[in-house]
C-alpha positions as CSV (number, residue, x, y, z in Angstrom):
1,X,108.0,79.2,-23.0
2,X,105.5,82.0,-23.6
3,X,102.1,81.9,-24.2
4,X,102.6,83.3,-27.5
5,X,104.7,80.0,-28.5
6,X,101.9,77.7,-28.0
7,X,100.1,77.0,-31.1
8,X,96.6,78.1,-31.7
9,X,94.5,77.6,-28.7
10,X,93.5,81.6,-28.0
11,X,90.2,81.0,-26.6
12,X,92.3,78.6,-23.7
13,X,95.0,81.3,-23.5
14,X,92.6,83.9,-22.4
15,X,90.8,81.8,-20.0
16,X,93.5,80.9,-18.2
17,X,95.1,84.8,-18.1
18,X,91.7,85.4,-16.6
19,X,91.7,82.8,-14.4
20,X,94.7,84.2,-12.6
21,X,93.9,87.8,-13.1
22,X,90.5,87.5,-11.4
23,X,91.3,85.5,-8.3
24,X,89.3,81.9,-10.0
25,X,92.3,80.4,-10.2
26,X,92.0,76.8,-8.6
27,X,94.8,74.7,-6.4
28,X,94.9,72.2,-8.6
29,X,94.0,71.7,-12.6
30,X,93.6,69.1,-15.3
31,X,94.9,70.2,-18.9
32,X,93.0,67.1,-20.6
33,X,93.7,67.2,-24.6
34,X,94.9,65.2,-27.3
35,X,98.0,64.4,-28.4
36,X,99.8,66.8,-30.3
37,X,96.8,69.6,-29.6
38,X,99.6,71.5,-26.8
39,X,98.2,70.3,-23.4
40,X,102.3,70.5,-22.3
41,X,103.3,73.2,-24.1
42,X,100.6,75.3,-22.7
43,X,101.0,73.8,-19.1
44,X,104.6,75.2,-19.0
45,X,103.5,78.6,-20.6
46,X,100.6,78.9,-17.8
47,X,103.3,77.5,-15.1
48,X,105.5,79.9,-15.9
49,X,103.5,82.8,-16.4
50,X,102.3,82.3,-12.5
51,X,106.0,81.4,-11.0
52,X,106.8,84.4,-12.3
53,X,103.8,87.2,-10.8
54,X,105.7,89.6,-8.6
55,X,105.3,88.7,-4.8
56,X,102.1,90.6,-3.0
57,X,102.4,92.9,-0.8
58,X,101.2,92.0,2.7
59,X,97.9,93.5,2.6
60,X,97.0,92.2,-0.7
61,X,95.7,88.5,-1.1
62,X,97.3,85.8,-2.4
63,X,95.8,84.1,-5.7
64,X,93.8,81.4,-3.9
65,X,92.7,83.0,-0.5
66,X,90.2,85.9,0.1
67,X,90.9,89.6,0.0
68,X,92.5,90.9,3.2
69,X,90.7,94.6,2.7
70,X,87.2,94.3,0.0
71,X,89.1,97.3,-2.1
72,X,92.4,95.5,-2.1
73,X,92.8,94.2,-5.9
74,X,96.1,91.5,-6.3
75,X,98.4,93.1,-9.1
76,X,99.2,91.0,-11.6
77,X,101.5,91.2,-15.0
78,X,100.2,90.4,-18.3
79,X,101.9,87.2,-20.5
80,X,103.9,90.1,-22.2
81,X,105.1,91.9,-19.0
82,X,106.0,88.8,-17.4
83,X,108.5,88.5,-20.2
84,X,110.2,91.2,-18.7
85,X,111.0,89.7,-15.1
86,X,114.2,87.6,-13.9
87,X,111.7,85.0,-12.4
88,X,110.5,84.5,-16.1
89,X,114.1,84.1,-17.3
90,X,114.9,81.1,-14.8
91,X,111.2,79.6,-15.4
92,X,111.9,79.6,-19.4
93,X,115.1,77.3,-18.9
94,X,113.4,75.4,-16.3
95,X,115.6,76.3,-13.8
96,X,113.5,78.4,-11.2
97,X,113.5,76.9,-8.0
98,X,109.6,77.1,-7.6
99,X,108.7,75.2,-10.5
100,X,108.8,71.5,-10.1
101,X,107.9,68.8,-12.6
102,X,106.8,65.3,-12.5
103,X,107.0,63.2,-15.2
104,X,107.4,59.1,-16.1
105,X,111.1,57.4,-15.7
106,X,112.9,54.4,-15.8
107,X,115.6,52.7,-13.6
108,X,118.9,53.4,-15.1
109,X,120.0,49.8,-13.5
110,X,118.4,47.0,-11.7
111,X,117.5,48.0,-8.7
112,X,117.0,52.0,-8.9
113,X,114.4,53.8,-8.0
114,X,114.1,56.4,-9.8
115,X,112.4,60.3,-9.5
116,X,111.8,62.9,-12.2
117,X,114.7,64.7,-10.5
118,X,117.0,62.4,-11.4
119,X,116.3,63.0,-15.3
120,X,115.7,67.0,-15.0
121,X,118.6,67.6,-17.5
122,X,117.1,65.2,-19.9
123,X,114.0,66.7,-19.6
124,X,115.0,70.3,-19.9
125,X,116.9,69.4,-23.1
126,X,113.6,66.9,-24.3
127,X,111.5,70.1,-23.7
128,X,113.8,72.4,-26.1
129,X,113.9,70.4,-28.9
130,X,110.5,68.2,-28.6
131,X,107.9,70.2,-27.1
132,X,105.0,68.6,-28.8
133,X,106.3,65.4,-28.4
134,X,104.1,62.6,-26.5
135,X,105.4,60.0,-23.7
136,X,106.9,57.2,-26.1
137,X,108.9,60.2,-27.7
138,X,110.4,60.9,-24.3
139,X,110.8,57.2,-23.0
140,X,113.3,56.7,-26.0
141,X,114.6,60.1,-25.4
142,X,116.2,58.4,-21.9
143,X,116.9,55.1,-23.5
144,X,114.0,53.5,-22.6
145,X,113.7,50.9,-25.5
146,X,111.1,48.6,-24.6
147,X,111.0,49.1,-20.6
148,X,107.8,50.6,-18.9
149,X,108.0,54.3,-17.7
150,X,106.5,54.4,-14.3
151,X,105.6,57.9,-11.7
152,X,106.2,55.5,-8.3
153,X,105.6,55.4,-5.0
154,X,109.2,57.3,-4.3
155,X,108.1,60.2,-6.9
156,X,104.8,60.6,-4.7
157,X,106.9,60.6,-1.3
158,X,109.7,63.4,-3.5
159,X,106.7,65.5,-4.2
160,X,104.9,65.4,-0.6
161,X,108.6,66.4,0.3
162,X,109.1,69.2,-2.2
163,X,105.7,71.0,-2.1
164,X,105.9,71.1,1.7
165,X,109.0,73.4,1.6
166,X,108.4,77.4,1.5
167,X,108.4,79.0,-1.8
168,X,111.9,80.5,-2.3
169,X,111.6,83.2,-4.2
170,X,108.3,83.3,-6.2
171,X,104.9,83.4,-4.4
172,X,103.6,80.1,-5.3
173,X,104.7,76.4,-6.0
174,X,104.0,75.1,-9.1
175,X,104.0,71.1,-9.9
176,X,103.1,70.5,-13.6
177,X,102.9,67.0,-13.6
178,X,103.1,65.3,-16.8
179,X,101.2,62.0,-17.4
180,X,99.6,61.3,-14.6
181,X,97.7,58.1,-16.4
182,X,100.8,56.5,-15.4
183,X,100.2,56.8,-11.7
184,X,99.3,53.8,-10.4
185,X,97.6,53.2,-6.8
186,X,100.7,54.8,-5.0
187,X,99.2,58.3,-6.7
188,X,96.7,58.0,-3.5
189,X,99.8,59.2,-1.4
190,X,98.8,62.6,-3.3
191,X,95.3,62.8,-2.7
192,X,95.6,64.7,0.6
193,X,97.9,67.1,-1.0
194,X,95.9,68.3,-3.8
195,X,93.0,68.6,-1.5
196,X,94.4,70.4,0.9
197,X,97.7,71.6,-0.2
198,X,99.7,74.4,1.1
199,X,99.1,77.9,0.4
200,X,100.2,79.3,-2.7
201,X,100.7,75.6,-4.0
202,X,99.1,74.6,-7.6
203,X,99.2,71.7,-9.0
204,X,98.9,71.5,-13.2
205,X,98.2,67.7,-14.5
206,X,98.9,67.5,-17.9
207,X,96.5,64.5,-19.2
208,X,95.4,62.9,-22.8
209,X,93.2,60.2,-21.7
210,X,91.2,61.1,-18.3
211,X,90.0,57.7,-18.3
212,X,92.9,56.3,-17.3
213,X,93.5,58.8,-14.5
214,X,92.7,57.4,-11.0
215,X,89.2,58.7,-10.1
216,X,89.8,59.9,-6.7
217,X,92.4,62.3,-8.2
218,X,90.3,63.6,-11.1
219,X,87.5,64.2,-8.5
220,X,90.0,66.5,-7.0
221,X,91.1,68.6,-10.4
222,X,89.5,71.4,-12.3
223,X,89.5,70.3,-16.0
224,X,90.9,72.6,-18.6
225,X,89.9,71.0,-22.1
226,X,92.6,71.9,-24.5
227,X,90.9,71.2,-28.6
228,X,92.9,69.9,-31.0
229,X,94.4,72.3,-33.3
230,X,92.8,73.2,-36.9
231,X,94.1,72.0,-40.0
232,X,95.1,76.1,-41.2
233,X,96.6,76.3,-37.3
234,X,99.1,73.3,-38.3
235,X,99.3,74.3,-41.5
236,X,100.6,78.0,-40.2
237,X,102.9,76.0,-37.5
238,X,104.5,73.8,-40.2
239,X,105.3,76.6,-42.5
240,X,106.7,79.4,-40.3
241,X,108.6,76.5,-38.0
242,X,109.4,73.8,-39.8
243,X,109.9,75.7,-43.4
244,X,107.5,73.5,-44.9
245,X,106.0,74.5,-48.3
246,X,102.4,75.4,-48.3
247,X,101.3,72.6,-50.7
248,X,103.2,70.2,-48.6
249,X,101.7,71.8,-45.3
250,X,98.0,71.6,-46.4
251,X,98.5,68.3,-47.0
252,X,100.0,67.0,-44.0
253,X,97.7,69.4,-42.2
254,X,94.3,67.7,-43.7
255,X,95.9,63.9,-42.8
256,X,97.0,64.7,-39.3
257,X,94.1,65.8,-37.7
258,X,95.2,68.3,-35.2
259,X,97.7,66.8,-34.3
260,X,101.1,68.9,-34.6
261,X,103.6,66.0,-33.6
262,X,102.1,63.8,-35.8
263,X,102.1,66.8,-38.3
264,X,106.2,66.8,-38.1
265,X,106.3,62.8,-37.8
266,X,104.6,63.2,-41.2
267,X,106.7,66.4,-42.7
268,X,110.5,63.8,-42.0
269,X,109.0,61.5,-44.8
270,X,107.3,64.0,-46.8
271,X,108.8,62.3,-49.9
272,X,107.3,58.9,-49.0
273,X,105.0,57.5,-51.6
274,X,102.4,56.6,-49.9
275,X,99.9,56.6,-52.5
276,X,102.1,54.3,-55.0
277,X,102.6,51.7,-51.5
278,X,99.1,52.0,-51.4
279,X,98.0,50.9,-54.7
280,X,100.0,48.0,-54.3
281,X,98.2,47.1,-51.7
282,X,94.8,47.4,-52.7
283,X,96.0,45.6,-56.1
284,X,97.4,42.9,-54.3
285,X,94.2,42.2,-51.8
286,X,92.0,42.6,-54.6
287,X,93.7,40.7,-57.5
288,X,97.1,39.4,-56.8
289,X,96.2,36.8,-54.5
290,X,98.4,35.4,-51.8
291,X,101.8,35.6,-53.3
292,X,101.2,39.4,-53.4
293,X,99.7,39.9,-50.2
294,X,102.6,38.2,-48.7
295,X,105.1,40.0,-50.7
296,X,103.1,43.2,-49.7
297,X,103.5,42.4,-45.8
298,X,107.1,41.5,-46.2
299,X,107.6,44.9,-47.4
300,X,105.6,47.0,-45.0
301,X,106.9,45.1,-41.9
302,X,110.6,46.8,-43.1
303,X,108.8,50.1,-42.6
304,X,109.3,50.4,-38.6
305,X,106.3,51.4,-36.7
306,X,106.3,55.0,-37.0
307,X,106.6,54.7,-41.1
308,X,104.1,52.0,-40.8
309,X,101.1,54.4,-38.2
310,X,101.7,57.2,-41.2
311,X,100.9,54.5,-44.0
312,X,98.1,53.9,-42.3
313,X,96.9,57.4,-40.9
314,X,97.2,58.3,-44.7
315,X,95.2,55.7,-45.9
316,X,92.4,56.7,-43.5
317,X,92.5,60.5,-44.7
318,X,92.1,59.6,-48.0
319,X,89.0,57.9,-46.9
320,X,87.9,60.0,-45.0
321,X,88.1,62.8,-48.3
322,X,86.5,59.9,-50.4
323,X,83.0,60.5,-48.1
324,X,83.6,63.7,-47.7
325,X,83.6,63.9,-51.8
326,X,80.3,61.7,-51.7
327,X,78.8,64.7,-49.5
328,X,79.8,67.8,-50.3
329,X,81.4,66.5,-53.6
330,X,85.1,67.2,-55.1
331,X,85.2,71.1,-56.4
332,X,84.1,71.9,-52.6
333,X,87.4,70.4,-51.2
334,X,90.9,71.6,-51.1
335,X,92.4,68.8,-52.2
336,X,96.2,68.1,-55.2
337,X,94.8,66.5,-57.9
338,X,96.2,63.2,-57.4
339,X,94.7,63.0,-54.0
340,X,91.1,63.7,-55.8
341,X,91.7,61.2,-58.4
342,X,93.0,58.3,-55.7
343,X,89.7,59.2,-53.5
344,X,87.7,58.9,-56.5
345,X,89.0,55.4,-57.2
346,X,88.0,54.6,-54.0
347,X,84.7,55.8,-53.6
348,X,84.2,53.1,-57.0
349,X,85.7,50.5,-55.1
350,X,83.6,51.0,-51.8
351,X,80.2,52.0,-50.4
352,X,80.1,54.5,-47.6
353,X,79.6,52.0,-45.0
354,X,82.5,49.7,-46.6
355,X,84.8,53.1,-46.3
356,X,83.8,53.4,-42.5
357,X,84.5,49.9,-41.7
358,X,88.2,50.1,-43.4
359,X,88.4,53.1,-41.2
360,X,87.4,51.1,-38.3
361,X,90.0,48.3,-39.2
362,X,93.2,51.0,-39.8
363,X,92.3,52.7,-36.5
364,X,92.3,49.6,-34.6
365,X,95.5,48.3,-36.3
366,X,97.3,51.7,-35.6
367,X,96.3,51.0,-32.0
368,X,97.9,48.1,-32.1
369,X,100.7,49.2,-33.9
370,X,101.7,51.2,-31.1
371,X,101.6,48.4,-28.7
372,X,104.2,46.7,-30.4
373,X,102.3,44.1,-32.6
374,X,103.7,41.9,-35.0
375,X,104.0,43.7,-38.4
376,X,104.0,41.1,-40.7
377,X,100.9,39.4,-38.4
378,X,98.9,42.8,-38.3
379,X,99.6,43.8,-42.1
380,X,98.4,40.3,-43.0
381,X,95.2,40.1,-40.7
382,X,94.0,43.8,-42.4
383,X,94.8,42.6,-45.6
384,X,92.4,39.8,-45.3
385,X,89.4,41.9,-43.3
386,X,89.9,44.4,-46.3
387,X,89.2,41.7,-48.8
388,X,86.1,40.9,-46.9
389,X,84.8,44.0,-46.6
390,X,85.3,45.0,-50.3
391,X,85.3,42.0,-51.7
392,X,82.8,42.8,-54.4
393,X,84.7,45.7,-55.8
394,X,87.6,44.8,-57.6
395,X,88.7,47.5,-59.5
396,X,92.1,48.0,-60.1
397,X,94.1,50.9,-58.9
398,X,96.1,52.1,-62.3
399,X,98.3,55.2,-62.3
């Protein structure tokens, strides 16, 4: 993967070309961003890019030690020279022997216990055609259904084992691993190793919530932030990839909030009405009473979860333009027509502070959502909450 395959993110592109081309490069980094904003993509980009730096000469330094001679420079090769070199060939397909990768797995039978090496052709293949997919994408990519992914003890001991070999081709080692929330305590097994790893050893954690991320390891990391994307950045990304239209990619730009997997989650059902299921809802809490809210909760639960997060993510964005109309007011939005005229509705049927408690209540129900609630539960709980937070406004949501 090259750089110039990562979405947006040129401010983080340059920083990290400097990094390596000015000697600041340290053993071991944190790429800490949000879902969908690239934190893997541009791991394997960076990861790649270093694997494949032509080996020093003797009296030149190596990337994380001192100069040998003060006039001695290191040579490096810029993102589109690399391209260029046989090292960079093997490191695209994920086949150079240098680049290692750690990443959460499942036993494939009672009993197993299972390393990131035993799925490396999965992952190659998950890589290729999902590279801004997030872990729950990739656990059902290896069949996990509803089973835990775990990076275990035996992971930790495979990379002790791996990153103490000698490089054998490239200069350096590189370990992105992917996840690392999901190391439990056995991730102390690493501790020594990232503080005092070999030479010419880096290690690239690839991270969305750092809070989750044992602190003795993050004390050990430098943190790359990675931003999420802007809307006109997805918006670009969904029509030159995904041969979106623009209307459509505006759109599903504004509602996914930098988030390009979401962005393509959201382009699959492009044709969903989500406005029309959402009327129905906010007729049926408002003035159908409890045979319609039912019937209502029957019918979303058929959605599945993914159909079911969207619904809700689209509700919030049209929300989130019915305060932003309040503000700035509607001829200073890009917005279609019927997405105006729904926000408008709403902004009748809701004060400010109503609108930010809905918000509130989708967020929380998206959460859990994608814990695996009970639909029919969940859709029936927020059904009620939304009464009671709008419950004097009643207008009715006509075509």
């Amino acid at each position: 993967m090259q750089f110039k395959d990562v979405i947006g993110q040129s401010a983080t592109k340059q920083h990290l070309v400097e990094m390596v081309e000015q000697n600041r490069l340290s053993h071991a980094l944190l790429f800490l961003g949000r879902e969908g904003s690239g934190t893997l993509p541009l791991a394997l980009a960076f990861a790649q890019y270093v694997v494949s730096q032509p080996v020093a000469s003797p009296e030149v330094a190596d990337l994380f030690g001192g100069f040998t001679a003060l006039e001695s420079k290191p040579s490096f090769l810029t993102p589109e020279q690399v391209v260029g070199e046989s090292a960079f060939q093997r490191a695209e397909q994920l086949i150079h022997p240098d680049l290692h990768f750690s990443y959460p797995v499942i036993p494939r039978k009672s009993g197993d216990k299972p390393v990131s090496t035993d799925y490396i052709s999965e992952w190659r293949e998950f890589i290729t055609q999902f590279p801004y997919g997030n872990v729950y994408d990739w656990l059902q990519f290896i069949g996990a259904e509803n089973k835990q992914g775990n990076i275990t003890a035996d992971e930790c001991n495979d990379i002790i084992r791996k990153l103490s070999l000698k490089s054998f081709e490239s200069e350096y080692k590189v370990l992105v691993l992917w996840m690392p929330e999901y190391l439990g305590k056995e991730g102390n097994k690493l501790l020594k190793l990232i503080e005092e790893p070999p030479p010419n050893t880096l290690f690239i954690l690839v991270a969305e919530n750092d809070e989750q991320i044992l602190p003795t390891i993050l004390s050990r990391c430098q943190l790359v932030k990675i931003p999420s994307l802007e809307n006109n950045e997805v918006e670009q990304a969904l029509v030159e990839r995904a041969q979106a239209s623009v209307e459509t990619a505006r759109q599903i730009a504004g509602i996914s909030e930098g988030n390009y997997r979401e962005a393509l989650q959201l382009l699959q059902h492009s044709d969903e009405d989500w406005q029309s299921l959402l009327r129905d809802w906010l007729n049926a809490t408002l003035k159908g009473g409890p045979l319609a809210q039912v019937k209502f909760t029957e019918e979303v639960s058929k959605l599945g979860r993914e159909k079911q997060k969207q619904f809700l993510r689209y509700f919030n964005h049209l929300l989130e333009l019915s305060v932003r109309i309040k503000v700035l007011g509607a001829g200073q939005l890009m917005m279609g027509d019927n997405e105006r005229d729904f926000a408008l509705r709403l902004n009748k049927i809701a004060s400010v502070s109503q609108q930010q408690a809905i918000i509130e209540e989708l967020d929380r129900a998206a959460y859990y959502i994608e814990r695996n609630a009970n639909a029919k539960m969940l859709f029936q709980a927020l059904t009620i909450k939304l009464y009671h937070i709008i419950q004097n406004k009643t207008l009715i949501l006509n075509n």
